[in-house]
C-alpha positions, 0 to 999 in steps of 0.5 A: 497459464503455460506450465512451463514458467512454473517453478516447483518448491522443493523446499522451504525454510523460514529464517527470520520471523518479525513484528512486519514481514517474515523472511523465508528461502525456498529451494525452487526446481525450474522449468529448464529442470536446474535448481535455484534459490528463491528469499521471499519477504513475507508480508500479512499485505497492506492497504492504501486509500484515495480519500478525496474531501467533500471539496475534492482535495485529497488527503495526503500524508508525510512521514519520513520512511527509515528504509529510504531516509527520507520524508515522503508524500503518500496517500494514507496507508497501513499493514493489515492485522492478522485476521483483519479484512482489508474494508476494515483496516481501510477505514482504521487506517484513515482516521488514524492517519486523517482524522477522517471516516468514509461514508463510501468506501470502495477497493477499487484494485490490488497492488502486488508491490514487488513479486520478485521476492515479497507477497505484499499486496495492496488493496487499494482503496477510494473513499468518499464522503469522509466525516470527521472521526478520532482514533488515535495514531500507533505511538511509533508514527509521526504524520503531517496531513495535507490536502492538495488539488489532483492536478497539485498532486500530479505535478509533485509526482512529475517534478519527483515530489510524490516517488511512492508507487502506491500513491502514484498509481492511487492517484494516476486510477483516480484520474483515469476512472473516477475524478471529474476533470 
């Protein structure tokens, strides 16, 4: 790694702590010795998972996203709790939001989602074998699951259907390296 890219913390002030992300602006010193102002998004990270059915459909969900407004097609989900590890809310987050446990669960990559200014990081996740289950959903969440051929999915993602970069690239991995056709 070149060490002239680097940029040095000075200092760091956090201003904002919240239930999902905490909010912090650090005065940076850069590699041409100027001084900046970096406002980083703190997040615990998240997990996403390609649950692919014994027939081979995938399990997508809908739910509307406030920050977009708008309803989205995403495969399933969710935030890492403090302390939880990303295997375990895997398999949470899946019968939460599918009504599904995995059998064979495997992370197959990390997403780091936008690292101009947050430190979320996406475990990704492909789960086999996948067992009815119940747990119940968070009280804030309203999802409709569905479940669509990989080539169905694909082209929602070329005709602007299926916009979230998890799922696009959960999907795109699953063609590329594990999915039959």
């Amino acid at each position: 790694m070149r060490d002239d890219l680097i940029e040095k913390t000075i200092s760091s002030k956090r201003i904002h702590e919240g239930k999902v992300l905490n909010l912090r602006v650090d005065e940076v010193l850069l590699p041409n010795d100027n001084i900046s102002i970096r406002e980083i998004v703190e997040h615990n990270g998240a997990v996403a998972i390609v649950a692919i059915t014994n027939d081979n459909k995938i399990l997508l969900v809908r739910q509307y996203r406030k920050a977009v407004e708008k309803v989205l097609i995403e495969i399933p989900a969710g935030k890492l709790e403090k302390g939880e590890s990303p295997y375990d809310c895997a398999q949470r987050e899946l019968i939460e939001e599918t009504g599904h446990r995995p059998t064979q669960l495997e992370e197959v990559m990390e997403i780091i989602t936008s690292p101009g200014f947050c430190t979320e990081k996406i475990h990704l996740f492909i789960a086999r074998d996948l067992v009815a289950d119940y747990l119940e959903n968070d009280e804030d969440e309203f999802i409709d699951l569905i479940a669509l051929e990989l080539d169905e999915a694909l082209e929602k993602i070329a005709n602007g259907e299926i916009v979230d970069s998890k799922t696009i690239i959960g999907l795109f991995y699953y063609k590329l390296h594990l999915s039959a056709s």
